[in-house]
C-alpha positions in Angstrom: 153.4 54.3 142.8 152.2 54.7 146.2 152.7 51.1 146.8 156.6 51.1 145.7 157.1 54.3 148.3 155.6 52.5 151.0 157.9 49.6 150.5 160.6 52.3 149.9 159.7 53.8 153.4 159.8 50.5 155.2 163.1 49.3 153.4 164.9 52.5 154.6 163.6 51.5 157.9 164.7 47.8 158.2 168.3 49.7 156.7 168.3 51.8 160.1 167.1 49.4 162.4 169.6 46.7 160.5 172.9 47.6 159.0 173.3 51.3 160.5 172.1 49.9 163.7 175.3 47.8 163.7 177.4 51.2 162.3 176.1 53.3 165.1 177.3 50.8 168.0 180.9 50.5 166.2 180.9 54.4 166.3 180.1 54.0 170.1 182.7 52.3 170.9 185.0 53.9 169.3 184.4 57.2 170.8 184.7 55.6 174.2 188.1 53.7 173.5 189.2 57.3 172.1 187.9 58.7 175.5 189.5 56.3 177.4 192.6 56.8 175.5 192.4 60.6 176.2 191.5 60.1 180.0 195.2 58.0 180.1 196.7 60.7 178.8 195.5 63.2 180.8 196.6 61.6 183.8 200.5 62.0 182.4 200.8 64.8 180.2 197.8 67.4 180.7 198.9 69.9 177.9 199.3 67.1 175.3 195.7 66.0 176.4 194.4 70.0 176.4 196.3 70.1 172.5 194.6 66.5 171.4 191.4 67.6 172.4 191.7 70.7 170.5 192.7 69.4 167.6 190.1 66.5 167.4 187.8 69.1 168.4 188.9 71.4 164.9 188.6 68.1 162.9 185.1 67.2 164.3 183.6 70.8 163.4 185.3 70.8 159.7 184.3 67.4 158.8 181.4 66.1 160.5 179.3 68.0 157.3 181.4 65.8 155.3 180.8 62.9 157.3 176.9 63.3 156.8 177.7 63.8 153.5 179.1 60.3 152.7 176.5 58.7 154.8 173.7 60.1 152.6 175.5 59.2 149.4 174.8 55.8 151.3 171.7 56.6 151.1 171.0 57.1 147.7 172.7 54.1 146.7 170.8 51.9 148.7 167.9 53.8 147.4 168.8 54.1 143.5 169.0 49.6 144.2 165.5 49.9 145.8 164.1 51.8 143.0 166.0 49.7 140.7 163.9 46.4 142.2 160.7 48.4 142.1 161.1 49.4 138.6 161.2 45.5 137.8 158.3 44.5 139.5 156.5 47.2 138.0 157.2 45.7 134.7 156.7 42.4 135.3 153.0 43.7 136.7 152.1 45.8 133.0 153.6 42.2 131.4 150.9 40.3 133.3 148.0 43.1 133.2 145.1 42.0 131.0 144.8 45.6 129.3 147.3 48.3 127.6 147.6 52.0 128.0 149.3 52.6 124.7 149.2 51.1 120.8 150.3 47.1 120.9 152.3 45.5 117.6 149.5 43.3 116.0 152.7 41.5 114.3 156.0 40.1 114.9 158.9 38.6 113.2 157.4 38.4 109.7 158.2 35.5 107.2 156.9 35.7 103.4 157.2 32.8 101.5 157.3 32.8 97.8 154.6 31.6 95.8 154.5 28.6 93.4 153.5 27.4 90.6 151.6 23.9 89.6 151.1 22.2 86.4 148.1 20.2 86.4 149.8 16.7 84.5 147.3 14.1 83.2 148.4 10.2 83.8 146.7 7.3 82.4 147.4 3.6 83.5 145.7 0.5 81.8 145.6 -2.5 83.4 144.2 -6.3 82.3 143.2 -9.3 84.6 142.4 -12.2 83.6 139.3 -14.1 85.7 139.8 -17.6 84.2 137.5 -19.8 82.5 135.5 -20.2 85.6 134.2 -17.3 86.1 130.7 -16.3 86.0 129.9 -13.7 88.1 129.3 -10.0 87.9 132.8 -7.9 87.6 131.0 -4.7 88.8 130.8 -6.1 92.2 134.4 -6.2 92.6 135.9 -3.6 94.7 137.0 -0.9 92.2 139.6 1.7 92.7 138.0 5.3 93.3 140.3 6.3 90.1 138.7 3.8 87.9 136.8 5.7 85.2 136.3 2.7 82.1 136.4 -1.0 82.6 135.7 -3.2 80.3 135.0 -7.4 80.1 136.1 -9.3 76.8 136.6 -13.0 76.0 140.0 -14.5 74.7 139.9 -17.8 74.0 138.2 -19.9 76.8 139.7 -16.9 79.2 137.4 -13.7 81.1 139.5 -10.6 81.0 138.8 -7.8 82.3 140.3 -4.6 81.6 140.7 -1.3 83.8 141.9 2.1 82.4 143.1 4.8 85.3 143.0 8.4 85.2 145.6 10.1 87.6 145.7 13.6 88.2 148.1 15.7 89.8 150.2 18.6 89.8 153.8 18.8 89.6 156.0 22.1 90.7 157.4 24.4 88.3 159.1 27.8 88.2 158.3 31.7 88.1 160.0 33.4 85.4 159.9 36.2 87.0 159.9 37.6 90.5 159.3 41.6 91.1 158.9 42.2 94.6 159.9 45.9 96.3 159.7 46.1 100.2 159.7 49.6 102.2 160.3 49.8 106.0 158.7 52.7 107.7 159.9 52.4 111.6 157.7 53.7 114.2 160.1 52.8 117.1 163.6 51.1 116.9 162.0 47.4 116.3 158.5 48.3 115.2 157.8 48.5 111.2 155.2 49.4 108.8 156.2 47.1 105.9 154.5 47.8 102.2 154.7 44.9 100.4 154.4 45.1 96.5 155.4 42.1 94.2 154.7 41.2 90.2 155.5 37.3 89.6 155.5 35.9 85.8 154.9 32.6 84.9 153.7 30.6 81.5 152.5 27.6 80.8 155.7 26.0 79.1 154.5 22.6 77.8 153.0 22.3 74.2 149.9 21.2 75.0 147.2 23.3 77.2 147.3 23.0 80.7 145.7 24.1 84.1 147.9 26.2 85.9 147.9 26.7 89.6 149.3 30.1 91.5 149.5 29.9 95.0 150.7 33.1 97.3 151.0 32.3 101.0 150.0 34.8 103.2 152.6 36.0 105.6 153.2 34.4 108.6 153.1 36.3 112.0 152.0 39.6 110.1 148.9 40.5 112.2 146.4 42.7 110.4 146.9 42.9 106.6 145.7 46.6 105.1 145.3 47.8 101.7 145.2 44.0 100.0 144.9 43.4 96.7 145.5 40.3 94.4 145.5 40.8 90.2 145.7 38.6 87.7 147.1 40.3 84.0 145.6 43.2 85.8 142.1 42.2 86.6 140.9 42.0 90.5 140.7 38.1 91.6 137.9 37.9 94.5 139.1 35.7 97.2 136.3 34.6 99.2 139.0 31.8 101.6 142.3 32.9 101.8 142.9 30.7 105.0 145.5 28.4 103.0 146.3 31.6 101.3 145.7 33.2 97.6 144.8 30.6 95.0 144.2 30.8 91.4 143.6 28.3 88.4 143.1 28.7 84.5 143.8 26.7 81.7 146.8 28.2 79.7 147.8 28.2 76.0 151.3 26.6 75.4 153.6 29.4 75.7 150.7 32.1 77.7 151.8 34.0 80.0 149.8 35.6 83.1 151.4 38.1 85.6 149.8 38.0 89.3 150.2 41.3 91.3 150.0 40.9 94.8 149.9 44.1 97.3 149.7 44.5 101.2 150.7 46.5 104.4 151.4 45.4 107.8 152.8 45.8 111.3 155.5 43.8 112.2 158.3 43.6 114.5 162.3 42.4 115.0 162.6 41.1 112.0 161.6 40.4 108.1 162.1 37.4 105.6 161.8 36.5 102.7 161.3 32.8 102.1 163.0 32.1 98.2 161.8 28.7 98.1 161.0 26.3 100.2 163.0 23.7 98.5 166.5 23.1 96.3 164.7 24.4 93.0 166.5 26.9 90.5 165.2 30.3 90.0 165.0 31.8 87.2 165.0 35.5 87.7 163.9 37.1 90.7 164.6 40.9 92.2 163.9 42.1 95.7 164.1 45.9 96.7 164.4 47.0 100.4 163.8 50.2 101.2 164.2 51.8 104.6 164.0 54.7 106.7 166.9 53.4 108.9 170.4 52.5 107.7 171.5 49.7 110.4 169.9 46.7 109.5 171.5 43.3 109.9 171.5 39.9 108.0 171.1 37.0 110.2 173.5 34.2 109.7 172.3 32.0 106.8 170.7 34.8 105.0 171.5 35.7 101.1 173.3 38.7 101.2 172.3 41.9 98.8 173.6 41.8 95.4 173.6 45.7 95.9 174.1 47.4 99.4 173.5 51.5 99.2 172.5 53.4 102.5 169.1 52.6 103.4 168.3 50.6 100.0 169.5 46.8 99.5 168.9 44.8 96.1 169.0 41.1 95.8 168.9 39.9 91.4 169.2 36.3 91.1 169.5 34.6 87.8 169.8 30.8 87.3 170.7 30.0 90.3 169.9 27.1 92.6 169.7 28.0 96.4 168.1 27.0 99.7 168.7 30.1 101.8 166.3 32.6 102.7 166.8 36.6 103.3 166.5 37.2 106.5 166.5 40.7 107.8 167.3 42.0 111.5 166.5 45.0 113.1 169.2 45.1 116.4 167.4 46.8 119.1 167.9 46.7 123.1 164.3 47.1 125.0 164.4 49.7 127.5 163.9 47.6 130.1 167.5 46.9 129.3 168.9 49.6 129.2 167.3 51.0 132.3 168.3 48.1 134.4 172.1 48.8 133.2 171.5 52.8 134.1 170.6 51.9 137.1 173.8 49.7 137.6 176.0 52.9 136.8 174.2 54.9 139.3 176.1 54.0 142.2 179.1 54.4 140.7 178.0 58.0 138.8 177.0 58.9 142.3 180.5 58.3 144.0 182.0 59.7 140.9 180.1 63.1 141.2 181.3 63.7 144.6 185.1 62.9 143.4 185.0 64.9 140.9 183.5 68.1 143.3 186.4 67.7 145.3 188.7 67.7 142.7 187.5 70.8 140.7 186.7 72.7 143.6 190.2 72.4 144.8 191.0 73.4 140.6 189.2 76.2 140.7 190.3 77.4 144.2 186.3 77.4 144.7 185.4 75.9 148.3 182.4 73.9 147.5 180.9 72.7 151.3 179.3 69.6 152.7 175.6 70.7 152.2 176.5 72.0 148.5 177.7 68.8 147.4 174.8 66.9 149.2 172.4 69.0 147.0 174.5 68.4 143.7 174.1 64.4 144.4 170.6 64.6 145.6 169.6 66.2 142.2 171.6 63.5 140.1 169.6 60.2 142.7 166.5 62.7 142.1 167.1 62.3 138.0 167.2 58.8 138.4 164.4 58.4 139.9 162.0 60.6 138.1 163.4 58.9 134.9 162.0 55.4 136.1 158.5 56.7 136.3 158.4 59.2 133.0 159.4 56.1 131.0 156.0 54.6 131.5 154.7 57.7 130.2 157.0 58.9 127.5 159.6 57.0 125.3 163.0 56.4 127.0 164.9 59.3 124.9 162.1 62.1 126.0 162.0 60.8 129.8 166.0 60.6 130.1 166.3 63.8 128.6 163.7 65.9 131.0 165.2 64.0 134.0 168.5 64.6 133.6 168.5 68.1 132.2 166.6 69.0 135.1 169.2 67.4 137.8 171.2 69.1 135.1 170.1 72.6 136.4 169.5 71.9 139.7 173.4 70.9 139.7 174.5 74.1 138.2 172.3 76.6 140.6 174.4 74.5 143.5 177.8 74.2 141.8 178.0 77.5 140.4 179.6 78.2 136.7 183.4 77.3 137.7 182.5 73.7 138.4 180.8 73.6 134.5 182.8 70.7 133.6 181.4 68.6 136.5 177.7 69.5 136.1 178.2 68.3 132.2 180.0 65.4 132.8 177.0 63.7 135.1 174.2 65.3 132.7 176.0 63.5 129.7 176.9 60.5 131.3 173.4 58.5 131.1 172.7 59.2 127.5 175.5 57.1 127.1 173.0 53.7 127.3 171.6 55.4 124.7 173.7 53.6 122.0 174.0 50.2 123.1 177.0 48.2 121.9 179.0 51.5 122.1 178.2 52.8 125.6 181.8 51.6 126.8 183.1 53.9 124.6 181.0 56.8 124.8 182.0 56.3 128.8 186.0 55.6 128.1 185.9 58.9 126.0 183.8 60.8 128.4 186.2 60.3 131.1 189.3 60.8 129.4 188.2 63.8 128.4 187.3 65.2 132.0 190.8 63.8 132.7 192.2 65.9 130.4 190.8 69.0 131.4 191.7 68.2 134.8 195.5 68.1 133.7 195.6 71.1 132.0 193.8 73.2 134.8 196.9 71.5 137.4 199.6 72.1 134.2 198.0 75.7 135.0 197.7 76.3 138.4 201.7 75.3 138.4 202.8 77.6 136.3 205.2 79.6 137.3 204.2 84.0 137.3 206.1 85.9 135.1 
C-alpha cells in the first residue's frame, strides 16, 4: 500500500510539472492579452475601462471557488485512473505470489462420467496346419501364440497335422438398467460449490449362461479433494485399495442376477458441473438425475440435455430408451470482481462530473446556495469511497466492502449537502451497487437516472406554479 501511494505521489507530480504546467502558461497569457486589451482601452474610454475592470473584478471573486473546484474534480479523475492502474497491478502481484491469505477452491469445473458395465465373453478359435510328410522335428519349438492353451499333433494319411485350439477373452459393453443419481449444490460464493454427490446404478447379468461382470465408476475429473466416499455393492462396503483408474468391481453373476452399486461423495468445485451420459452412441435404458440447489440462476451450456422437469432451484432429467450423445452440462454465470471493479472504476469519472451537475441543479431547485468548498467536499467523499473500496476488497467480499465505502461517502455527502439536496446524496450512494448485477447494470443505471430526472421536473413544474 505504501508502495502504490508513493507512485501516486510522484504521478501527481509528473501531472503538475507536465500537463498543468502547460495549463498554467495558457492561463498567463491569457491574463496578459486581457491586460493588454484593458490598457487599450483605457487609453480611449477611461470609464468603460474603470466599469470592465469592476465587473471582471465581481466575476473573479464569485467564481474563482468554482474555478478551483473544477480543477480538483481534475484531480480526482486523474487520480480514481491512477488508483484504477494500482488496483491491477496489485492483482496481478497476489496472482503471481506463491502463498494465500484466504481458503483456495481445491476444484474446478467438474465432469462425472457415468459408469459402465462389461460382460466378460469367452471365444474359442481352432485352427489345423498341416506340416507335410517331411516333417520330423519337434512342434513345440515353433513359435506359439501367447493365447495357445491345447495343441495337439496327429497323423492323416502320410500327412503331420497339427492342431491349435485358442481361448480369447474379452469384455464387451453393456447397459445399466438403472441410473439413480441426486446432486445438491451448496454455494459458498457466486461460482464456488459444495456438490453432494449420491447415485444407485442397477445392472444384471442378462445372458443365460453365468458370467463375470465388470462395474467401473470413474472418479470425477477436476474435483480436488473427495470427502465422505463410499462405494457398496447390494449394500455391502467394497474396499478399494487403487482407485487411480477409478472404482472397479468384478463377480460372476447368475443369468438374470442383479447387483445395485451405491456410490457417495462430496467435493469442492467451481464454474461449472457435468454429467457425462455416456461416452459413446449407446441407448439408455432408464436413468434419473436430481439437481438441487441453493441458487435459482443456473445455465445450460449449449449442447447440454435440457431438464425433463425445471422447478425453482430443483431440475430433473428421466430418460427412457433413448439413444443420445450429449452430456448435461451445468453453468453457474458469474463476473469476478476484478471485473466488476475495473468497470466501477470506469464510471467514476463520469459519476464524479455527474455529482457536481446534479449539485448545481438541485441547489438552484431548492433555492439552497450550495458554495465552491461545499461541493468540493461532497466530490471528495464520493473519489474517497472509491478508493477505500479498492483496498477493503482485499479484505472483505466485494458486496461488504462497496457497502461500507459508499455508505460512508454516503454520510459524509449528507453532513455537506444538507437534507434539501437528499435526492443527490442517494443518487451517487446507489449508483455503484449498480455493477452489482452484471448483465443488468445498464438498466439499473437508465432507471436510476430517469428517475432523478423526474424528480427534477416535478420540482421545476413546482417552482412555476403560479400563487393563488
Amino acid at each position: 500500500m505504501i508502495e502504490h501511494l508513493e507512485f501516486v505521489v510522484h504521478r501527481l507530480l509528473e501531472l503538475i510539472g507536465g500537463w498543468m504546467c502547460a495549463l498554467a502558461m495558457t492561463v498567463v497569457l491569457s491574463l496578459a492579452c486581457l491586460a493588454f486589451l484593458l490598457l487599450n482601452l483605457y487609453k480611449f474610454d477611461r470609464d468603460s475601462c474603470r466599469s470592465a475592470l469592476y465587473s471582471l473584478q465581481t466575476v473573479g471573486r464569485r467564481s474563482w471557488g468554482w474555478l478551483l473546484t473544477a480543477g480538483l474534480l481534475l484531480l480526482q479523475v486523474y487520480a480514481l485512473s491512477e488508483l484504477h492502474a494500482g488496483f491491477q497491478r496489485r492483482l496481478l502481484a497476489q496472482g503471481k505470489a506463491r502463498y494465500v491469505v484466504g481458503e483456495e477452491a481445491g476444484g474446478g469445473p467438474t465432469t462425472q462420467r457415468a459408469p459402465k458395465i462389461s460382460l466378460l465373453q469367452v471365444d474359442s478359435l481352432s485352427e489345423e496346419i498341416n506340416l507335410g510328410p517331411d516333417f520330423d522335428g519337434d512342434p513345440s519349438r515353433l513359435p506359439l501364440p501367447t493365447r495357445e492353451l491345447k495343441s495337439e499333433i496327429s497323423k492323416r494319411g502320410k500327412d503331420t497335422i497339427w492342431t491349435r485350439t485358442y481361448t480369447q477373452q474379452r469384455y464387451v459393453s453393456s447397459k445399466l438398467q438403472g441410473s439413480d443419481v441426486n446432486l445438491k449444490l451448496d454455494f459458498k460464493e457466486a461460482q464456488l460449490y459444495r456438490a453432494d454427490f449420491q447415485a444407485s446404478y442397477t445392472f444384471a447379468n442378462p445372458m443365460e449362461e453365468p458370467r463375470t461382470v465388470h462395474f467401473s465408476f470413474p472418479l470425477p475429473d477436476n474435483s480436488g479433494t473427495l470427502s465422505g466416499f463410499r462405494f457398496r455393492i447390494n449394500g455391502k462396503e467394497v474396499p478399494t485399495p487403487d482407485i487411480e483408474q477409478g472404482l472397479e468391481w468384478e463377480a460372476v453373476l447368475q443369468p438374470g442376477e442383479k447387483c445395485v452399486a451405491e456410490v457417495g461423495y462430496q467435493h469442492t468445485g467451481a464454474k461449472s458441473w457435468s454429467y457425462d451420459v455416456t461416452g459413446r452412441r449407446e441407448p439408455i435404458a432408464d436413468f434419473h438425475l436430481k439437481v438441487q440447489s441453493d441458487r435459482s440462476d443456473i445455465k445450460f451450456q449449449r449442447g447440454s440435455l435440457f431438464p425433463s422437469q425445471s422447478e425453482p432451484r430443483r431440475w430433473e432429467w428421466d430418460l427412457k430408451n433413448q439413444i443420445t450423445s450429449q452430456s448435461i452440462s451445468l453453468y453457474f454465470p458469474y463476473v469476478a470482481s476484478e471485473v466488476i471493479m475495473a468497470n466501477l472504476f470506469v464510471f467514476g469519472p463520469l459519476e464524479m462530473v455527474t455529482l457536481m451537475a446534479l449539485i448545481l441543479v438541485w441547489s438552484y431547485l431548492r433555492y439552497r446556495r450550495v458554495g465552491p468548498w461545499r461541493a468540493a467536499l461532497a466530490s471528495l467523499a464520493s473519489c474517497g469511497g472509491y478508493a477505500l473500496a479498492s483496498y477493503l476488497v482485499g479484505y472483505l467480499p466485494l458486496t461488504l466492502s462497496l457497502l461500507l465505502a459508499f455508505c460512508l461517502a454516503g454520510w459524509l455527502q449528507w453532513q455537506t449537502l444538507g437534507q434539501s439536496l437528499w435526492v443527490v446524496v442517494l443518487a451517487a450512494s446507489i449508483a455503484p451497487f449498480a455493477f452489482l448485477a452484471p448483465g443488468h447494470t445498464g438498466l439499473m443505471l437508465t432507471s436510476l437516472g430517469l428517475l432523478v430526472l423526474t424528480l427534477a421536473v416535478r420540482e421545476t413544474c413546482r417552482r412555476e406554479e403560479p400563487l393563488p
